[in-house]
N, C-alpha and C positions, 0 to 999 in steps of 0.2 A: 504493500500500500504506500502510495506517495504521502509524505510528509508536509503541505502547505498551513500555516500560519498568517501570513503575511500578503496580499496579491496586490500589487500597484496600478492604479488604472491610471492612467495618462492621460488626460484631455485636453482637448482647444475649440470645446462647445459645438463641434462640426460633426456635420451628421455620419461623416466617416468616424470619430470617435463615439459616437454616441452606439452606435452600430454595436459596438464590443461590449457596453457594459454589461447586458444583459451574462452573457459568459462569464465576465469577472463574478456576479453576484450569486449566479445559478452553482460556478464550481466556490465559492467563497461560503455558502450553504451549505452543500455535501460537506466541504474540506472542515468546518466550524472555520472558518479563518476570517479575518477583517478584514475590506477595504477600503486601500489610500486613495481616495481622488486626489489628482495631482494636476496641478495648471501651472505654467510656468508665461509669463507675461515678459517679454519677448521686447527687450529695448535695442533695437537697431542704433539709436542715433549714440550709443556709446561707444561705437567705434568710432567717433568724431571729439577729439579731445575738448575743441574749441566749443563745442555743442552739452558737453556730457554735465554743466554745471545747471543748465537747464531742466532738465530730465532728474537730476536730485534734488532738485525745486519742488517740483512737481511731484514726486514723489512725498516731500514732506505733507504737502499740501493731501495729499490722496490718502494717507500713511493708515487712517479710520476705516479705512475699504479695503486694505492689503491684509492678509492673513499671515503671518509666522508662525512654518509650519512647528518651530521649537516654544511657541508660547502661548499662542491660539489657537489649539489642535480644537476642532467641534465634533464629538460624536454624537451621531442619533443614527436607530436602529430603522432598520428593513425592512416592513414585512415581518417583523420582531422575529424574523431571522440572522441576519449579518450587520455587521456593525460597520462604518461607513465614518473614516478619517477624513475629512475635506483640508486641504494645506495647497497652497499658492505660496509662489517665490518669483522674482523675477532676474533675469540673466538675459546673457546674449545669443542663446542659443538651445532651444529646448530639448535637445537631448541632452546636453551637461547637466542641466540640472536633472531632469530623471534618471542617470546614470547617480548625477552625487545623492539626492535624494536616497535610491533603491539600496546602494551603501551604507547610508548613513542609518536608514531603518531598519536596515537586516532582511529588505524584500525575500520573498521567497521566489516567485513569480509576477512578474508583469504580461499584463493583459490589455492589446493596444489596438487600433484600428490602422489600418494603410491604405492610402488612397489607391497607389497600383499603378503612379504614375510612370509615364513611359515617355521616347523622346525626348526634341527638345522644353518639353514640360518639366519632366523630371532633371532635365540635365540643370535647372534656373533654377527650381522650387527645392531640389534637392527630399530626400526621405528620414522626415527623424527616426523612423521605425528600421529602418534599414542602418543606421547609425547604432541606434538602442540596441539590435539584433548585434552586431557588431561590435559594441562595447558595454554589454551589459555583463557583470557577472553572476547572475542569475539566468534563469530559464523564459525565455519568450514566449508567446502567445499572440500573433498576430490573425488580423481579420479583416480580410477586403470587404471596403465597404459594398461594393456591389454584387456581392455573391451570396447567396443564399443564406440564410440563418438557417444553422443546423445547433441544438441543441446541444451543447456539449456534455449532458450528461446521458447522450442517448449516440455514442460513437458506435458505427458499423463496422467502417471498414478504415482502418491506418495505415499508410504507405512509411517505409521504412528506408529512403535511398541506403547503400552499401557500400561499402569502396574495401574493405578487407581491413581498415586500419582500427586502431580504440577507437578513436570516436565514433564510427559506427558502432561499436561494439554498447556504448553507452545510449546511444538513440534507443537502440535495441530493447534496453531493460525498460528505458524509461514507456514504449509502446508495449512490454510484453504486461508491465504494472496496467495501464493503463484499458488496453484488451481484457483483461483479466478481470478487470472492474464491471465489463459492462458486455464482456460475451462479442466481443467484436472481432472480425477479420484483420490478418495481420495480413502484408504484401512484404514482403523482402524485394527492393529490384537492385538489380546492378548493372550500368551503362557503362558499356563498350565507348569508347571514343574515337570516332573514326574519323583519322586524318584523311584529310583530304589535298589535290594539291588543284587549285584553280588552274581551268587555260585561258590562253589569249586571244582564243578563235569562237568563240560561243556555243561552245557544245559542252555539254556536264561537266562538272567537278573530277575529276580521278581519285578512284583513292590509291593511297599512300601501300597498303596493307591489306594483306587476307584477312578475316576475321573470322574463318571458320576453327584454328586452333583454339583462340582467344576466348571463343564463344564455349568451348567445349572446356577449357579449364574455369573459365569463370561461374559455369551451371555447376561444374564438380565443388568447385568452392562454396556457393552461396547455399547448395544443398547440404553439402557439411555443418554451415555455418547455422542453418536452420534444425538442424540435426543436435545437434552439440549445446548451441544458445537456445532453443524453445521448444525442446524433447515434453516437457509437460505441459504442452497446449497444443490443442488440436488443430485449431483454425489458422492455420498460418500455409501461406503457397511464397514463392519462391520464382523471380523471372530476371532473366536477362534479356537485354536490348540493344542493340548498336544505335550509337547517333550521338549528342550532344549532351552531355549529363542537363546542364542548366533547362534546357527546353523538353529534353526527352523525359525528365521529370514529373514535370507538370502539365504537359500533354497526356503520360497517363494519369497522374490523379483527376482532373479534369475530362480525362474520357471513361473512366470505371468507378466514377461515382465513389472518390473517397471520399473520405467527413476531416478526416488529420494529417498531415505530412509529419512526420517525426525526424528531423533533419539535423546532425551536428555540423556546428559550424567553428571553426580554427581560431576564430578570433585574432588571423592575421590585419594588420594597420600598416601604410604608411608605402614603403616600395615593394614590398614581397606580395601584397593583398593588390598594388597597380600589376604588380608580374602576373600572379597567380588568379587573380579576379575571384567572384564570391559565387559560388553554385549555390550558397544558403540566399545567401541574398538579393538572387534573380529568381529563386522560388518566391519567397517573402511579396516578390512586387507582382508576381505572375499568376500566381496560385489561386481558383478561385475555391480553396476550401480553407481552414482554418490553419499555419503552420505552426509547431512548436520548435523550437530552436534551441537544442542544448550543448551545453559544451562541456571539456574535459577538465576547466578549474572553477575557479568561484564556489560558490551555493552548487549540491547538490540535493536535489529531493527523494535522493535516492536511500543518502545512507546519515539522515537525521540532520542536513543542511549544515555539514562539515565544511571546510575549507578544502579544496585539493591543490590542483596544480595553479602556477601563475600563469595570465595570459601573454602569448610569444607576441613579440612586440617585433618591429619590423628589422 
């Protein structure tokens, strides 16, 4: 049984965040756990020195309306089921603050909505959830606003991406806990990457590689792997696929009717995360089912939200 206390709900009053609370409140009931509503008021003009005495003006003046989440905590109950922290801060950037916030309270889980944006949309607007995802050290919980609302205490089917390394190996537990709660199909997949080499005459890509060896040690593997890691549950199938980890993903959750992606993500930053790019993080903006995103240090819910490993930095 997973271990939650603690679930952070993030907002900015937008009906992409509003999308999620229902999940934070639904599993904050099952778990008995609290939630932090968390708002983070978002002062652009302090990157301008000349400007920033302004904006502390102004802030004195407001100062009756601003909540501290260290001395104005307000609690009132649920549905006089879950208990409901409301705290505002303001910074320059709102994923800092819900990173330091989830820190500083000992989050367990955070539970956030993502708008999904793509192009030059997302390249201007940027993703705090993809940030959070990123640099949280806790377990994520994201939800497109535009994708169906599935109950999350009512999980079918869990998609488990694989790559052979720990970190999958810890997705694993945290879908086999989580299956086991509620009687749901596990999916084990693992994508082939098939290089390709483009031409210069407009006719197909070539690939690089056969993938018929590839394919036959990786079914050997991931059926071991299902063999070995979830021998005591029935409901679990096992597939391999050649194509693009990040798209080949979420094309099948998206085409077999998953409810969860259960995805670890490296919590690489900086040049090696430009080298290596994020598969967790192109699920997160693509996915139209709910993703969870865990990783191999910070907070785990695994084994009574110990500390593990530090996060690899670039």
């Amino acid at each position: 049984m997973l271990a939650i206390n603690k679930i952070l709900f993030p907002t900015d009053f937008s009906e992409c965040a509003e999308h999620a609370f229902s999940h934070a409140a639904e599993l904050a009931a099952f778990f008995d756990a609290e939630v932090h509503v968390f708002h983070t008021r978002v002062r652009p003009l302090s990157y301008y020195p000349a400007l920033k005495h302004l904006l502390d003006e102004a802030e004195k003046l407001n100062k009756l309306e601003m909540l501290d989440t260290d001395e104005q905590v307000m609690k009132a109950p649920v549905g006089d089921q879950i208990i409901v922290i409301s705290a505002e801060r303001t910074g320059q950037a709102a994923y800092e603050e819900i990173i330091s916030y989830s820190k500083e309270h000992e989050i367990d889980l955070i539970v956030m909505g993502t708008h999904g944006h793509r192009g030059p949309k997302r390249l201007f607007i940027g993703s705090t959830a993809e940030r959070v995802v990123r640099l949280s050290n806790c377990p994520v919980l994201t939800l497109r606003s535009d994708a169906a609302s599935v109950n999350p205490l009512n999980l079918k089917h869990i998609l488990v991406p694989v790559d052979f390394s720990d970190f999958s190996m810890d997705a694993i537990k945290y879908a086999s806990e989580l299956a086991k709660s509620w009687n749901a199909q596990i999916t084990l997949l693992n994508v082939i990457e098939e290089a390709v080499l483009p031409t210069v005459y407009g006719v197909e890509p070539t690939s690089v590689f056969h993938a018929d060896h590839l394919f036959k040690e990786s079914t050997k593997m991931i059926n071991n792997l299902k063999s070995k890691s979830l021998s005591d549950y029935e409901k679990v199938d096992a597939k391999v696929i050649i194509g693009h980890a990040a798209f080949s993903i979420t094309e099948y959750a998206n085409d077999n009717e998953v409810d969860l992606i259960v995805i670890p993500t490296h919590g690489l930053t900086g040049l090696k995360r430009f080298l290596m790019g994020s598969v967790a993080e192109h699920v997160v903006r693509n996915a139209q089912c709910a993703v969870l995103t865990v990783k191999p240090y910070g907070k785990s819910l695994l084994n009574g939200n110990k500390l593990t490993l530090e996060p690899e930095s670039a």
